[in-house]
Each structure stands twice: as structure tokens, then as C-alpha cells.
C-alpha positions in Angstrom: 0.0 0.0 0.0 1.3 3.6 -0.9 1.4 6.7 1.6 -0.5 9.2 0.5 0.2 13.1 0.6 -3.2 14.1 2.4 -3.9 15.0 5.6 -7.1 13.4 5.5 -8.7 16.3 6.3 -10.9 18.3 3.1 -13.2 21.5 2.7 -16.1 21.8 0.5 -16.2 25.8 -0.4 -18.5 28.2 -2.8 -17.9 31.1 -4.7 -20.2 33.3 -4.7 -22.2 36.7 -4.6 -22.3 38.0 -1.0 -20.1 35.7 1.5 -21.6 37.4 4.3 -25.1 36.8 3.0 -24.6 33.3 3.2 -22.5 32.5 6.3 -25.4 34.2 7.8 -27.5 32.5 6.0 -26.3 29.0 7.0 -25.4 30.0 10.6 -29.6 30.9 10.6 -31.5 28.1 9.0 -29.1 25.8 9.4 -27.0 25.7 12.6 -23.8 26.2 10.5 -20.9 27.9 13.1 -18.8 30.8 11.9 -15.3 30.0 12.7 -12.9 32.3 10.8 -13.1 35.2 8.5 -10.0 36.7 6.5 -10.7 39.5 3.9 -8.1 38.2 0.9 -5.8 41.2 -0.7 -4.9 41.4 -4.5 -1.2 40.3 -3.5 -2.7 36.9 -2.3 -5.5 36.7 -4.7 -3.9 37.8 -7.8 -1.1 34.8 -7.7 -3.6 32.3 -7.0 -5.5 33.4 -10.1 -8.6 34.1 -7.9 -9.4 37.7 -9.2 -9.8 40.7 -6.8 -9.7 41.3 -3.1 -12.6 39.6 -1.6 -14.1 37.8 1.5 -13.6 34.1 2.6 -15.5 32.8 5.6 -15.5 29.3 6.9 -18.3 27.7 9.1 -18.4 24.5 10.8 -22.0 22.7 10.2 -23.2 20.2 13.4 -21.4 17.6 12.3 -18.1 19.2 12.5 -17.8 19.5 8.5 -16.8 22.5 7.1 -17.9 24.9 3.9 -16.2 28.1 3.2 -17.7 30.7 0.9 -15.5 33.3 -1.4 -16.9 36.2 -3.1 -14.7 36.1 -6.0 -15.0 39.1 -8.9 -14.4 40.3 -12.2 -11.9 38.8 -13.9 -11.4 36.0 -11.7 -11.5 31.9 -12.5 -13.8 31.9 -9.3 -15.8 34.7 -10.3 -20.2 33.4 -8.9 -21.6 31.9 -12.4 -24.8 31.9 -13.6 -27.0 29.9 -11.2 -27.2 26.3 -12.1 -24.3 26.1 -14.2 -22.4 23.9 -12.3 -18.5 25.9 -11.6 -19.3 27.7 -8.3 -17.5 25.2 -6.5 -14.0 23.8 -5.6 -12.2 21.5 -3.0 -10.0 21.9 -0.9 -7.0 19.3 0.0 -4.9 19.5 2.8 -1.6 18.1 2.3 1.7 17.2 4.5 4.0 18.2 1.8 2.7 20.9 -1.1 5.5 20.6 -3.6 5.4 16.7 -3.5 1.5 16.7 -3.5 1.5 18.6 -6.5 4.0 17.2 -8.5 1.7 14.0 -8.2 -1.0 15.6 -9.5 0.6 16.7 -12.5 1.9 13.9 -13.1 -1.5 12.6 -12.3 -2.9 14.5 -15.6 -4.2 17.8 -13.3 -2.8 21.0 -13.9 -1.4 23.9 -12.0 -4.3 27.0 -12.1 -1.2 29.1 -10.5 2.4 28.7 -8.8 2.3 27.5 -5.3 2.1 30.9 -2.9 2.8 31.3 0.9 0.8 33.0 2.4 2.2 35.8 5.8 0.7 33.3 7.8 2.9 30.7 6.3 0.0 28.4 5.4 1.1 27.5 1.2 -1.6 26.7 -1.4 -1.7 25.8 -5.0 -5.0 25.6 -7.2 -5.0 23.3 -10.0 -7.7 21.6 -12.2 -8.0 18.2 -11.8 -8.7 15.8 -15.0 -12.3 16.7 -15.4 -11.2 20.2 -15.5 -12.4 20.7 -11.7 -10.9 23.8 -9.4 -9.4 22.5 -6.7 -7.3 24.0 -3.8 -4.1 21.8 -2.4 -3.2 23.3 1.4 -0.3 22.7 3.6 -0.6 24.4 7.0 3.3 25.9 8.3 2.8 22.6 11.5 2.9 19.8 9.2 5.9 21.7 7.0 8.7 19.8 6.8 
């Protein structure tokens, strides 16, 4: 059996309109739990190809799962889409190693969206499209860095 590069641990999150309109949203009908809230600058979302400056706010739902929601803009690859068209979501991957995590995934058939950035908080993130063309976002917190 092979190790793999995962944490174990994945996010479901949503790009969308209004990001506060629909934590709150959540949090009310649904029990959802706001947990963290960062407002993204163009020097972090211009590298990761996710447009301009915008909000992304997690929530925990009862069962301890967690959705985030981005409120990505013009000229953006997560820019909201028209409703029902299927591309206003994307995964996220946590992974123990970044670099080798990625280079498995290209070699895999996916491919890089953006270079791999570091954020100030030292957390590093990639997005790449997997084989189906699917947005997804590989993490690697700074306590499981190497």
C-alpha cells in the first residue's frame, strides 16, 4: 500500500455573490458555526488566479464538516456563475507536503491553475484543475511543514 500526501482532512467551499449573506444564511437556518473570516488582498488573490480582493469565511455545520464561501469578482476563474451552471464550487485538499503533492498531480494529468504561494501566515496553497477540468485547492498548513 502507498502513503499518501493528504492530511485526510478536506473542505467543500463556494464562490459566490455576497459571503456574508450566506454564512449568515447558514449560521440561521441551518446551525452552521462561523469560525474564521480573512478579507483576501490582490497580493494573495492575484497569484492564486482568484481575481480581486474579496471575503472568505468558513463555518463548521453540526457535524463538524466545514464549507467556506469566497466572493470572488471580475476577472477571476472563481468569479459566482450563472446559477445552475455547475462551476461555483471547488475542493479543498490539505496536504503534509505541497511541492510533492503537487508534482503528483501533474503527473497525475491535473494541472497547475497558479504557482504555489505562501501565504504571511505561512499556510502554502496551489489551485489546480484536476482531469475533469475541476478547481481544486491543495493546502499545507506551516505545522505539518517539513
Amino acid at each position: 500500500m502507498s502513503t499518501t500526501p493528504t492530511t485526510g482532512e478536506i473542505e467543500f467551499g463556494m464562490v459566490v455573490h455576497d459571503a456574508d449573506a450566506c454564512a449568515a444564511f447558514y449560521s440561521r437556518t441551518l446551525g452552521f458555526e462561523e469560525f474564521r473570516r480573512v478579507v483576501l488582498v490582490e497580493e494573495i488573490t492575484g497569484p492564486a488566479g482568484m481575481g480581486r480582493p474579496g471575503s472568505l469565511i468558513w463555518l463548521r455545520a453540526p457535524d463538524g464538516s466545514t464549507v467556506k464561501f469566497f466572493d470572488g469578482g471580475e476577472g477571476s476563474e472563481y468569479r459566482p456563475p450563472a446559477a445552475g451552471s455547475g462551476r461555483d464550487h471547488f475542493l479543498s485538499v490539505y496536504v503534509q507536503d505541497l511541492d510533492a503533492a503537487l508534482d503528483a498531480v501533474v503527473q497525475g494529468g491535473g494541472e497547475p491553475m497558479s504557482d504555489p504561494l505562501t501565504l504571511p501566515t505561512g499556510v502554502r496553497l496551489v489551485f489546480f484543475r484536476d482531469v475533469g477540468g475541476h478547481a481544486v485547492e491543495m493546502v499545507q498548513r506551516p505545522e505539518v511543514a517539513g
